[in-house]
Biopython code that builds the backbone (N, CA, C, O; Angstrom):
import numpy as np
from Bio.PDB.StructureBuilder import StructureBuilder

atoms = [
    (1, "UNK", "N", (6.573, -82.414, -13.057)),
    (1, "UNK", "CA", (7.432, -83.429, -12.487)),
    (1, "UNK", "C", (8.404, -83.873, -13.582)),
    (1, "UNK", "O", (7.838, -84.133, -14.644)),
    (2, "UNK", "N", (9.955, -84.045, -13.576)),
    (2, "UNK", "CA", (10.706, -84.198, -14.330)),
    (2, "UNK", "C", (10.532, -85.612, -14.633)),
    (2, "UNK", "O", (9.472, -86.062, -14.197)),
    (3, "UNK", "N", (11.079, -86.227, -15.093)),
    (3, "UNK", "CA", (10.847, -87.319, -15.820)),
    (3, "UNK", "C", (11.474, -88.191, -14.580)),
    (3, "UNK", "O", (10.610, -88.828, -13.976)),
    (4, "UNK", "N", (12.727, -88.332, -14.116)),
    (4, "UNK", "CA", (13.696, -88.803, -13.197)),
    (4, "UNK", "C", (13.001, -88.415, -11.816)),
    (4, "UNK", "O", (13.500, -89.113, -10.934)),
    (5, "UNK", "N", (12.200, -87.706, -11.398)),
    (5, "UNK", "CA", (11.264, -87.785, -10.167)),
    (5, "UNK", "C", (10.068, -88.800, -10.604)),
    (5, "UNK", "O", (9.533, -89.324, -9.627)),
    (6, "UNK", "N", (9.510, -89.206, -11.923)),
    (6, "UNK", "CA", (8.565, -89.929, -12.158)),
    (6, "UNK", "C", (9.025, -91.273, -12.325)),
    (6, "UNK", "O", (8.255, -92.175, -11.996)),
    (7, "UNK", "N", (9.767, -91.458, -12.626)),
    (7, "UNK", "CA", (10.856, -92.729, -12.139)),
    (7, "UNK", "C", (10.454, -92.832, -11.036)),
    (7, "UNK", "O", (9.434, -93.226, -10.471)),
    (8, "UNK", "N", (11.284, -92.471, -10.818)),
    (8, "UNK", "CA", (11.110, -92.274, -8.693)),
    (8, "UNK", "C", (9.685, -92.972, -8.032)),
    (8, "UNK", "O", (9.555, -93.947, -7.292)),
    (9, "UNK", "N", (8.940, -92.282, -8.475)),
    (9, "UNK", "CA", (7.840, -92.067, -7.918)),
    (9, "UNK", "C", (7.558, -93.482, -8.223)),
    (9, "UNK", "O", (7.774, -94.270, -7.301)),
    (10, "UNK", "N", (6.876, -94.217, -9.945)),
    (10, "UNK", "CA", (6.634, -95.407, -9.890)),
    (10, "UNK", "C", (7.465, -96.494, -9.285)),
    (10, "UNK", "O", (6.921, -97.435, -8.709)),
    (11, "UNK", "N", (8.646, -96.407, -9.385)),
    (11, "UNK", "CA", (8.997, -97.515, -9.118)),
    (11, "UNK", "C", (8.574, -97.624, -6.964)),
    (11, "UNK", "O", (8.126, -98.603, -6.367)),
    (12, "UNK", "N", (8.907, -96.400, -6.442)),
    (12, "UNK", "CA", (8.151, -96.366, -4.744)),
    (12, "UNK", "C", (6.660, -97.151, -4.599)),
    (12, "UNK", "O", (6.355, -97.831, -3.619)),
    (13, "UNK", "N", (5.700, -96.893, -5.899)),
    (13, "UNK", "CA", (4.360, -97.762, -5.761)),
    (13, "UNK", "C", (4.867, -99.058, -6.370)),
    (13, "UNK", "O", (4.237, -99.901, -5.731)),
    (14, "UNK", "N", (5.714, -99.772, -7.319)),
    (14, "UNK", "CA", (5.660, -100.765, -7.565)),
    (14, "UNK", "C", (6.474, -101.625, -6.160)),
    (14, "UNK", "O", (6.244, -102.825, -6.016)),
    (15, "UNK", "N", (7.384, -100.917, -5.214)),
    (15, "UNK", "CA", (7.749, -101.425, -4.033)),
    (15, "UNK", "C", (7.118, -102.027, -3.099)),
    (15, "UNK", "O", (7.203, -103.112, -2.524)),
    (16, "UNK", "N", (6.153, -100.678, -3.038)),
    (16, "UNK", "CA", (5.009, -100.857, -1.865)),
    (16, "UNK", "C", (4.241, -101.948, -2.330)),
    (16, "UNK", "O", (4.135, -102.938, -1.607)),
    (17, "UNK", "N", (3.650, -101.903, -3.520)),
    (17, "UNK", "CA", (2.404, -102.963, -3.625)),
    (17, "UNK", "C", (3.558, -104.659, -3.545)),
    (17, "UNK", "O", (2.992, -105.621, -3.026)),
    (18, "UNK", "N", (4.664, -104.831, -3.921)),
    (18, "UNK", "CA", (5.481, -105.819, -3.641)),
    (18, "UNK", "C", (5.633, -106.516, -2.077)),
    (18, "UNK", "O", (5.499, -107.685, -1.715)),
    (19, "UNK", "N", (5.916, -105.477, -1.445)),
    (19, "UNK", "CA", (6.091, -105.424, 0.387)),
    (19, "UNK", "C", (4.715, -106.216, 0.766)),
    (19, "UNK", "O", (4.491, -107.316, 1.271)),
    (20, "UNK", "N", (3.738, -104.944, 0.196)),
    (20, "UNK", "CA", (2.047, -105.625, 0.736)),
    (20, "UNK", "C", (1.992, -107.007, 0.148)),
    (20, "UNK", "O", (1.018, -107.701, 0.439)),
    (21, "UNK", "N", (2.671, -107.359, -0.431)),
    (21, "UNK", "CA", (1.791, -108.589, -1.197)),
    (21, "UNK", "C", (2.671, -109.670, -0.246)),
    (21, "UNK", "O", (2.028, -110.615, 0.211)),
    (22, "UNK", "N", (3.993, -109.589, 0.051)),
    (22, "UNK", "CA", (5.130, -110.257, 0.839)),
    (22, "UNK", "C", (4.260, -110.236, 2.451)),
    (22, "UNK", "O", (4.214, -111.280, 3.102)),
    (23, "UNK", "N", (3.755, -109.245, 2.857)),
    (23, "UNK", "CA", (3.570, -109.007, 4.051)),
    (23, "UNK", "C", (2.110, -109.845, 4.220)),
    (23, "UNK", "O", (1.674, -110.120, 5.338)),
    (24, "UNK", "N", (1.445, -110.196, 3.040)),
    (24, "UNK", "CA", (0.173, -110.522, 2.992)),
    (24, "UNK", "C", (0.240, -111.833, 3.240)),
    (24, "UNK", "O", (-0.187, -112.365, 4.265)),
    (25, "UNK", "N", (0.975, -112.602, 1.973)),
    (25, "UNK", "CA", (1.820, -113.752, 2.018)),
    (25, "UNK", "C", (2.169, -114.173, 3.526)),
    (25, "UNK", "O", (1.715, -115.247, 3.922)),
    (26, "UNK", "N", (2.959, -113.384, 4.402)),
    (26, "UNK", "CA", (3.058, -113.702, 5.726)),
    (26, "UNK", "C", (2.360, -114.081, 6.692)),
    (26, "UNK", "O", (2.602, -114.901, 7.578)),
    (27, "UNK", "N", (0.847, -113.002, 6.344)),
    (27, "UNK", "CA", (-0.056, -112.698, 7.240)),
    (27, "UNK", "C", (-0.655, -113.986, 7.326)),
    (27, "UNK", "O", (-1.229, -114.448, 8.312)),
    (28, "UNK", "N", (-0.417, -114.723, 5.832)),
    (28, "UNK", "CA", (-1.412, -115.943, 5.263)),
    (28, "UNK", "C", (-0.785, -117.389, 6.094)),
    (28, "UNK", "O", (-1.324, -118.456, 6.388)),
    (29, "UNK", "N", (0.407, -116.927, 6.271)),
    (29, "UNK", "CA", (1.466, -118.271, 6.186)),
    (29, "UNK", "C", (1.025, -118.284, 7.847)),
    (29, "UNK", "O", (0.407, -119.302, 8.161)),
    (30, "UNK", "N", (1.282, -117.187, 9.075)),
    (30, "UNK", "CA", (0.721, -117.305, 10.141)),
    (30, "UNK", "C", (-0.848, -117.967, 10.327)),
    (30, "UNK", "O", (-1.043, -118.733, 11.270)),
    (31, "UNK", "N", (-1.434, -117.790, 9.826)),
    (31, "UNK", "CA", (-2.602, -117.736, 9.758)),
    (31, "UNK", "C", (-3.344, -119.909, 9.388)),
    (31, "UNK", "O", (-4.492, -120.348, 9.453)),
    (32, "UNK", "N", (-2.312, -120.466, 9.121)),
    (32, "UNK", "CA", (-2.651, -121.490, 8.334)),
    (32, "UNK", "C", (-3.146, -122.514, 9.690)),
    (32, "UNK", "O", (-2.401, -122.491, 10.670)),
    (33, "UNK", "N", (-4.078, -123.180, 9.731)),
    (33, "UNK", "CA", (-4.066, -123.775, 8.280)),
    (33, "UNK", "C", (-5.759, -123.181, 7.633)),
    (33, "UNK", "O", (-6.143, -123.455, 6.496)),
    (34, "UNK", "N", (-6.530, -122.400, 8.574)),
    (34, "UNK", "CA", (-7.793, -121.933, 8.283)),
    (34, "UNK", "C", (-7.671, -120.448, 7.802)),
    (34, "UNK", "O", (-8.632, -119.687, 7.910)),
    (35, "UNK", "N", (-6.223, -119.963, 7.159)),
    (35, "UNK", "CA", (-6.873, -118.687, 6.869)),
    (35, "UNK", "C", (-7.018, -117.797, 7.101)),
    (35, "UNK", "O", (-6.996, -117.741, 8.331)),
    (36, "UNK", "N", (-7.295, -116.274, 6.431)),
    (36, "UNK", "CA", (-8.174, -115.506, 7.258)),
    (36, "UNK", "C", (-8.410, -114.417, 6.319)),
    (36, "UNK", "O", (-7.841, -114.234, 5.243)),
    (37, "UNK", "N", (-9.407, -113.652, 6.917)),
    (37, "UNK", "CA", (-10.241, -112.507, 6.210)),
    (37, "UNK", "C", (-9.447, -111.698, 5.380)),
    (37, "UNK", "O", (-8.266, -111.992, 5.197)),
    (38, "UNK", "N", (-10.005, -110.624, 4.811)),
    (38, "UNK", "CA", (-9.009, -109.633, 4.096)),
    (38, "UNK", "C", (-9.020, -108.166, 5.136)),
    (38, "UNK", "O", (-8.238, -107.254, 4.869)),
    (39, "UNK", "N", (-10.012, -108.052, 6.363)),
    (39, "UNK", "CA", (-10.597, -107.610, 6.977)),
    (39, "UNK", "C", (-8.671, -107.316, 8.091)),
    (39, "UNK", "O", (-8.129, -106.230, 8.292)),
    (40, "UNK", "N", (-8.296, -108.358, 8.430)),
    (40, "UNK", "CA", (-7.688, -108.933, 8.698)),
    (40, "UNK", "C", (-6.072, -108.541, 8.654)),
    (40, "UNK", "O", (-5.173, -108.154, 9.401)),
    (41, "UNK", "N", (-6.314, -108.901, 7.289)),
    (41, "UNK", "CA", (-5.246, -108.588, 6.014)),
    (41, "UNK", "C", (-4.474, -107.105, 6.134)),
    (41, "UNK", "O", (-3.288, -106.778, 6.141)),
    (42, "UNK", "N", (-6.026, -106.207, 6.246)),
    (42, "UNK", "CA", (-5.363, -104.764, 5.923)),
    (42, "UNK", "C", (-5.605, -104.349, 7.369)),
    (42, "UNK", "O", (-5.701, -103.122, 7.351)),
    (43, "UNK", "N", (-5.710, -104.679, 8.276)),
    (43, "UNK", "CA", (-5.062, -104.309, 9.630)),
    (43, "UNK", "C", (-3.911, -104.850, 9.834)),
    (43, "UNK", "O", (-3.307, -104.385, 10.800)),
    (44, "UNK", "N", (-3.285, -105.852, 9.133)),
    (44, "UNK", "CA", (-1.606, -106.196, 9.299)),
    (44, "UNK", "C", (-1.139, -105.167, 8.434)),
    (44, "UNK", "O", (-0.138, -104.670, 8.951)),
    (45, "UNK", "N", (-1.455, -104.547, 7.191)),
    (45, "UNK", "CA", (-0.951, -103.617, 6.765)),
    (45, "UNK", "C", (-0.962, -102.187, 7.660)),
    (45, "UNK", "O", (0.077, -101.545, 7.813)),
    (46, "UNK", "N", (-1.600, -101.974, 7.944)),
    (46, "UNK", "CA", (-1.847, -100.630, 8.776)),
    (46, "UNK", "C", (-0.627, -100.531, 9.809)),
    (46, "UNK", "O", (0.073, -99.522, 9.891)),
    (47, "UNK", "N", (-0.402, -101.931, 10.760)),
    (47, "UNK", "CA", (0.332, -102.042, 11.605)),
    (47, "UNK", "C", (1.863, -101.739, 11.305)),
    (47, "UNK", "O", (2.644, -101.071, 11.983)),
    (48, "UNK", "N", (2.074, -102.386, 10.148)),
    (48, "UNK", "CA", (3.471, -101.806, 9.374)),
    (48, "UNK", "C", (4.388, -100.439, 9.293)),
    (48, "UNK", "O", (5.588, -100.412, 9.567)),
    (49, "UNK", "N", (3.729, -99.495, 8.936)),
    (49, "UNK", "CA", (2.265, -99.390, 8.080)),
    (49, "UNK", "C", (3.097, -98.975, 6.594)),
    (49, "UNK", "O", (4.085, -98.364, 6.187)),
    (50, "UNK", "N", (2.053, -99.697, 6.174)),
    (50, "UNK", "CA", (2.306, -99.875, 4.066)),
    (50, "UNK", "C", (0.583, -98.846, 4.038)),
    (50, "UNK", "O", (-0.339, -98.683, 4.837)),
    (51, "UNK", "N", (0.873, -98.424, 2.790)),
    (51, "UNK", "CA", (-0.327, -97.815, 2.436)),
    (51, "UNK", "C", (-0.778, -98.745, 2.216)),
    (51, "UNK", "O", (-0.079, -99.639, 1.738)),
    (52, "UNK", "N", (-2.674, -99.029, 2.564)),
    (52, "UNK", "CA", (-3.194, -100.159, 1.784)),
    (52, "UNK", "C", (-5.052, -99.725, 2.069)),
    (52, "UNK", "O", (-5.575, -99.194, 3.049)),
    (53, "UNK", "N", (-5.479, -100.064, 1.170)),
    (53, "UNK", "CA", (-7.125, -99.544, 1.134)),
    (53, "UNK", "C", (-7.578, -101.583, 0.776)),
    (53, "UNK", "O", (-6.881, -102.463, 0.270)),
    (54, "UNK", "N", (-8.825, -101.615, 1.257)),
    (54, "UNK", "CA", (-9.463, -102.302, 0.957)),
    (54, "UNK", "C", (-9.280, -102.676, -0.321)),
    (54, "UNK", "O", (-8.697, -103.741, -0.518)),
    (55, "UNK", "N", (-9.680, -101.981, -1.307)),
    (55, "UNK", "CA", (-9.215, -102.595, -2.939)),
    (55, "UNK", "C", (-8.099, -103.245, -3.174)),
    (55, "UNK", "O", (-7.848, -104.258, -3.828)),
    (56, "UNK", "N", (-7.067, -102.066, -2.159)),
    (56, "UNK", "CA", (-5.867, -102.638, -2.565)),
    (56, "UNK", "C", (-5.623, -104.460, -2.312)),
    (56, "UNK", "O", (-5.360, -105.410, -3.049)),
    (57, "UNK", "N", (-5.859, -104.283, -0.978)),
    (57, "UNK", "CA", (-6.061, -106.003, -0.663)),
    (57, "UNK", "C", (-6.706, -107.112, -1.101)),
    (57, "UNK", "O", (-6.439, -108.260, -0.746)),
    (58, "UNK", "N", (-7.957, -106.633, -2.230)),
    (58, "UNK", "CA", (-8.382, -107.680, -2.995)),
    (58, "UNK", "C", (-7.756, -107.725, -4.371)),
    (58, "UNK", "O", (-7.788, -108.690, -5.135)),
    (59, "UNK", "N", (-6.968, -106.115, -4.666)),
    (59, "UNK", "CA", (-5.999, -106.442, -5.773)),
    (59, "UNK", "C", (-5.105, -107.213, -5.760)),
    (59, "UNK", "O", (-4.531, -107.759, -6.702)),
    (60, "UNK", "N", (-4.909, -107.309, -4.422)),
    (60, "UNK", "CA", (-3.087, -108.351, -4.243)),
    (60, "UNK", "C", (-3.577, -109.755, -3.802)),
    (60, "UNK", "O", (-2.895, -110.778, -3.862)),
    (61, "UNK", "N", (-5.106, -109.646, -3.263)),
    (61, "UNK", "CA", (-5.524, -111.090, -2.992)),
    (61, "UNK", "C", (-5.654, -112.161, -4.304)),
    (61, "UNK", "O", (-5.735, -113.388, -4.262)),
    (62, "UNK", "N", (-5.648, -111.338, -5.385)),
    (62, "UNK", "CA", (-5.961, -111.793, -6.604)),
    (62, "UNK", "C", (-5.056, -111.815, -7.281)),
    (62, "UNK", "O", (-4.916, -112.650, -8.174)),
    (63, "UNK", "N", (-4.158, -110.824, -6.992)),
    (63, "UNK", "CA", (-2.289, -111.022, -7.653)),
    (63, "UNK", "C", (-1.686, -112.672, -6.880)),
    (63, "UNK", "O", (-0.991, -113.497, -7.473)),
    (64, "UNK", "N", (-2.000, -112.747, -5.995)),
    (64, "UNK", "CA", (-1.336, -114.066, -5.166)),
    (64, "UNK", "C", (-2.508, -115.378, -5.781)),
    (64, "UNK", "O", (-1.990, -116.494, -5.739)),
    (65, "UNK", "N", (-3.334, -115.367, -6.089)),
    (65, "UNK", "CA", (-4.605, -115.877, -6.172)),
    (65, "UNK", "C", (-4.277, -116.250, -7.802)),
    (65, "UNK", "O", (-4.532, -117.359, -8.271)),
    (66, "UNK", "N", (-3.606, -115.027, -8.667)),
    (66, "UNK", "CA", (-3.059, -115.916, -10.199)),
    (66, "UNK", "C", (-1.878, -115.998, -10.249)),
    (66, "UNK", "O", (-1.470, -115.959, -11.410)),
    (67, "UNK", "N", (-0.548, -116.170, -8.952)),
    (67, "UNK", "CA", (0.248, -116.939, -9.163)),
    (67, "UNK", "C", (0.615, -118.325, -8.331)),
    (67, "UNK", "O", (1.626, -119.013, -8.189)),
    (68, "UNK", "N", (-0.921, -118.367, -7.802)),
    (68, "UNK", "CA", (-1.399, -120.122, -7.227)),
    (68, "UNK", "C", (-0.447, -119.890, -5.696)),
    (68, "UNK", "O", (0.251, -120.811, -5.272)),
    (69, "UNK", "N", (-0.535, -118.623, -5.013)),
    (69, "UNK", "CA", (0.121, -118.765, -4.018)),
    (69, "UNK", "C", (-1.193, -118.869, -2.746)),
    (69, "UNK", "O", (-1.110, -119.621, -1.775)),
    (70, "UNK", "N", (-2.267, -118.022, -2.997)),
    (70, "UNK", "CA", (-3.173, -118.354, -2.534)),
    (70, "UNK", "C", (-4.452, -118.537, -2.774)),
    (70, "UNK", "O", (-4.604, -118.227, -3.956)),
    (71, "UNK", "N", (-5.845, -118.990, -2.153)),
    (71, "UNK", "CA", (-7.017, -119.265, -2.508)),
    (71, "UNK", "C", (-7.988, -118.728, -1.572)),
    (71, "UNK", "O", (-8.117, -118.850, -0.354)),
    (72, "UNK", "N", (-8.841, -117.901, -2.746)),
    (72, "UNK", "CA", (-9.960, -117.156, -2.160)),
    (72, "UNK", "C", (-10.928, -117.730, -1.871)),
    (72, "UNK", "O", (-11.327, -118.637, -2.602)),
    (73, "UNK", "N", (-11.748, -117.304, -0.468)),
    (73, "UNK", "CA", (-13.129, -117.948, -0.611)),
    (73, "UNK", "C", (-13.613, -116.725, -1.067)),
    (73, "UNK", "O", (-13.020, -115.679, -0.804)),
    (74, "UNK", "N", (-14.844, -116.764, -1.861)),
    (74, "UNK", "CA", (-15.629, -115.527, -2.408)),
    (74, "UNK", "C", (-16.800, -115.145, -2.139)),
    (74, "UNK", "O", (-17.256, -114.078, -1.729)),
    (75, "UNK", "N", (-17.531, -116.743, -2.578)),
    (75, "UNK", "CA", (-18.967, -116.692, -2.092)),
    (75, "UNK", "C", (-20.065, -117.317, -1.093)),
    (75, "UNK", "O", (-21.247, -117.660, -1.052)),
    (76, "UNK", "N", (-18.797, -117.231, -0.251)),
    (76, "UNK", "CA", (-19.781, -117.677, 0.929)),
    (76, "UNK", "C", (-20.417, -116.394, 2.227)),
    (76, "UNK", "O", (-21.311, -116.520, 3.064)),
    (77, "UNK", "N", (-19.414, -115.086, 1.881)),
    (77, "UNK", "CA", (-19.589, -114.044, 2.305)),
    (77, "UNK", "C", (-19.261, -113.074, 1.788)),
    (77, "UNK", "O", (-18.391, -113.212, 0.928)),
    (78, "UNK", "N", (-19.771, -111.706, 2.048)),
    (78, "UNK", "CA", (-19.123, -110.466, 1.064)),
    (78, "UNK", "C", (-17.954, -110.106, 1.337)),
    (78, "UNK", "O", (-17.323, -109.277, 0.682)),
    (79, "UNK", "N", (-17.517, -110.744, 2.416)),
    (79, "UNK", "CA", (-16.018, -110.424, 3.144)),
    (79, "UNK", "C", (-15.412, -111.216, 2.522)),
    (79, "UNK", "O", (-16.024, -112.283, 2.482)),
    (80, "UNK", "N", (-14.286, -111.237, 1.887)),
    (80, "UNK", "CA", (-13.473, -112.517, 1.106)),
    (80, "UNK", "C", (-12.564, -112.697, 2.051)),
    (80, "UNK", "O", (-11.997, -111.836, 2.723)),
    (81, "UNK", "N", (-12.446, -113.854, 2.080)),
    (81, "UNK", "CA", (-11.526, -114.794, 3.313)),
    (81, "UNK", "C", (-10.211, -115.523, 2.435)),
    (81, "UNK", "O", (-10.409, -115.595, 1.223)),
    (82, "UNK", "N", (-9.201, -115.939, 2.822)),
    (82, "UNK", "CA", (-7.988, -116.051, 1.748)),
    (82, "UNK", "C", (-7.262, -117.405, 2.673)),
    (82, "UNK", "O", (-7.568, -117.558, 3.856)),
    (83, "UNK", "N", (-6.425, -118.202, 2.074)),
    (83, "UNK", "CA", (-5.937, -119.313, 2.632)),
    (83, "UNK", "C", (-4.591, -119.779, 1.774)),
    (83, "UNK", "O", (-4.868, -120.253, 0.672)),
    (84, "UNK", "N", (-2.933, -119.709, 2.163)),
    (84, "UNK", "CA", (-1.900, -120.156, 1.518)),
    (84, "UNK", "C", (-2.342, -121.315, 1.277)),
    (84, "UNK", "O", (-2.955, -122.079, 2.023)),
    (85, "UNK", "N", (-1.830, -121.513, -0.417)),
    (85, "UNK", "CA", (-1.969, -122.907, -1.000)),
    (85, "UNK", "C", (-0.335, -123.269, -0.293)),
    (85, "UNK", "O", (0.466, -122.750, 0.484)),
    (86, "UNK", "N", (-0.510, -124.834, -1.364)),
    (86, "UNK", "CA", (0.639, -125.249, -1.081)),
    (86, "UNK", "C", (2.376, -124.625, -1.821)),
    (86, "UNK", "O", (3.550, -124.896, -1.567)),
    (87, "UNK", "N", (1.756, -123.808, -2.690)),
    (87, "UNK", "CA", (3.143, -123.024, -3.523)),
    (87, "UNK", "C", (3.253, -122.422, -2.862)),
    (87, "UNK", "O", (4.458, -122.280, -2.653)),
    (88, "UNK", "N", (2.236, -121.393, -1.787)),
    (88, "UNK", "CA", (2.565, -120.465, -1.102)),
    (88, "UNK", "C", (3.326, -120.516, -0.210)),
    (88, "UNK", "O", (4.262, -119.760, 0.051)),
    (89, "UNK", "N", (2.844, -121.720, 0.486)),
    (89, "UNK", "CA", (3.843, -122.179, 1.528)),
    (89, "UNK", "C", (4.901, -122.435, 1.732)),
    (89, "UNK", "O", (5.520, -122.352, 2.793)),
    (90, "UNK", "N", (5.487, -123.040, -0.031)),
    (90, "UNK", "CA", (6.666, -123.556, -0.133)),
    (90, "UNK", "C", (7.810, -122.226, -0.705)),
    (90, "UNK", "O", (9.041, -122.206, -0.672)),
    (91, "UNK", "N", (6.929, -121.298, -1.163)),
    (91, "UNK", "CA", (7.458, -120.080, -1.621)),
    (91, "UNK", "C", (7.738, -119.131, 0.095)),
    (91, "UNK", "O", (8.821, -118.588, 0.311)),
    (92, "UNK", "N", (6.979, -119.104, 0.779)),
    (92, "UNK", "CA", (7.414, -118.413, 1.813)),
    (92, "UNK", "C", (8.160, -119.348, 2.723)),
    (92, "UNK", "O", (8.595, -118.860, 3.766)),
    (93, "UNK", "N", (8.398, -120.798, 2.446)),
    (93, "UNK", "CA", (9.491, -121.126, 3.254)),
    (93, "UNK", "C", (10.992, -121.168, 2.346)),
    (93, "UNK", "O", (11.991, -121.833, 2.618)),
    (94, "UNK", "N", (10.835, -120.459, 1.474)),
    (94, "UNK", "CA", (12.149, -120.869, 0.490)),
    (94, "UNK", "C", (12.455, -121.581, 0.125)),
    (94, "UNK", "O", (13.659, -121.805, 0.000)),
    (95, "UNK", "N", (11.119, -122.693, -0.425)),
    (95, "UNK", "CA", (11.190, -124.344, -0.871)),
    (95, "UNK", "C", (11.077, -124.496, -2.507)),
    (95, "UNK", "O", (11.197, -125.533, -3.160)),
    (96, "UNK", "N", (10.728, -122.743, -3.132)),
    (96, "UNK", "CA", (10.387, -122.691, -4.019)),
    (96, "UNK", "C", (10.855, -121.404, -4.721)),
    (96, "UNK", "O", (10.943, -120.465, -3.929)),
    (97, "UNK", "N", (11.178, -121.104, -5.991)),
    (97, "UNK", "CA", (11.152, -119.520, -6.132)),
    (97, "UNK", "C", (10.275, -118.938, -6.030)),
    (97, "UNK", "O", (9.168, -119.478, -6.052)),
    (98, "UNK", "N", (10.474, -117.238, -5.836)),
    (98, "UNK", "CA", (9.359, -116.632, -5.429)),
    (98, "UNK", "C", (8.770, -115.837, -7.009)),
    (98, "UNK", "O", (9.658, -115.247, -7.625)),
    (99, "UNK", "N", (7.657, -115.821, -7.505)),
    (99, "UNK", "CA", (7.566, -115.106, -8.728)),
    (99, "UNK", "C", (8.174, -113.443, -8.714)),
    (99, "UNK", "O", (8.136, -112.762, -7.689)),
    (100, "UNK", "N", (8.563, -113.089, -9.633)),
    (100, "UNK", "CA", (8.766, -111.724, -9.937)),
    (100, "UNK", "C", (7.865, -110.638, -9.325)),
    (100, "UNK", "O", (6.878, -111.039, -9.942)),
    (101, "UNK", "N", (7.398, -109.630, -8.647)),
    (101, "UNK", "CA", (6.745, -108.889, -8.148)),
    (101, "UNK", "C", (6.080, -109.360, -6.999)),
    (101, "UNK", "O", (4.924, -109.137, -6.640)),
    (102, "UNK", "N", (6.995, -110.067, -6.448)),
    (102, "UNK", "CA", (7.248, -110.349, -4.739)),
    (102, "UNK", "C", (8.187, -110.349, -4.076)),
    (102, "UNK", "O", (9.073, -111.193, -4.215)),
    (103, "UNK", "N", (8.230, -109.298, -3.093)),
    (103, "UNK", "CA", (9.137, -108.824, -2.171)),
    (103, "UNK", "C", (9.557, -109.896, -1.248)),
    (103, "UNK", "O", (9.372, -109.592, -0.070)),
    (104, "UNK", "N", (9.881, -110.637, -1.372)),
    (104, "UNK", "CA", (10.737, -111.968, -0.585)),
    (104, "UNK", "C", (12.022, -111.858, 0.125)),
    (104, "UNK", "O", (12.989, -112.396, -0.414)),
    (105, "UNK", "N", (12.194, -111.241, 1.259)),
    (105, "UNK", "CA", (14.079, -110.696, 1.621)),
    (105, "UNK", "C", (14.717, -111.877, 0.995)),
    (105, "UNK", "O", (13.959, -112.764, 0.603)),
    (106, "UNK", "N", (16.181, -112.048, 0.817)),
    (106, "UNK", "CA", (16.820, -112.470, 0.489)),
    (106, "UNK", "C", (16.948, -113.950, 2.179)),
    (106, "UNK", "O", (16.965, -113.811, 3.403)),
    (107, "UNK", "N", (16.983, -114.702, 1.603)),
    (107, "UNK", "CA", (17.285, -115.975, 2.465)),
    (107, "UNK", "C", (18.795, -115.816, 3.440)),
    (107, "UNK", "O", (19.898, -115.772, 2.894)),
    (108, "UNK", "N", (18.606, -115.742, 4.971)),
    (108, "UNK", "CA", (19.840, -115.410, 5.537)),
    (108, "UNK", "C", (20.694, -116.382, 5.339)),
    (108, "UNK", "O", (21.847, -116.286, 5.762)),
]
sb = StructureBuilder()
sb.init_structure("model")
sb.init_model(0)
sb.init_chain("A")
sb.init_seg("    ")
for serial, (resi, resn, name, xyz) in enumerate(atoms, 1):
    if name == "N":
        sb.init_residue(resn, " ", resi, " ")
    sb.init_atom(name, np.array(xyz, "f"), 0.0, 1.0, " ", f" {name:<3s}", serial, name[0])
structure = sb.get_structure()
């Protein structure tokens, strides 16, 4: 693979996992004010469809989770359940900036 196809290539996964995390963010913001599974989560991905595996969704549950956009429950079941904080909220209504490695469209 030439170097300029490997370009290519990462920056297509750093997109995707951006989209999923935007689309997750969404899934969360519908979902309020109780939440919902990760179970959940990656059947809104599928529907899209974004590539997304189970891991992937607790990777990005935890990418949103350390930039205080959302909050995991962990141990009350093996299923982790997820809930927009209040940055999240204010970030997916455009009340707030969105951090760097979130796919946020541009505000019409």
């Amino acid at each position: 693979m030439t170097e300029r196809r490997l370009d290519a290539a990462i920056d297509m996964a750093r997109a995707e996992r951006e989209a999923l995390r935007w689309l997750m963010l969404t899934a969360l913001w519908h979902a309020r004010p109780y939440g919902t599974r990760e179970d959940v989560l990656l059947s809104c991905a599928h529907e899209i469809p974004i590539y997304a595996t189970a891991d992937l969704i607790r990777r990005e549950l935890g990418w949103l989770e350390s930039h205080g956009l959302a909050a995991i429950v962990r141990e009350s079941s093996p299923i982790w359940s997820a809930k927009l904080t209040a940055l999240g909220e204010d970030v997916y209504e455009y009340r707030a900036d969105a951090p760097a490695g979130l796919a946020r469209p541009p505000r019409w």
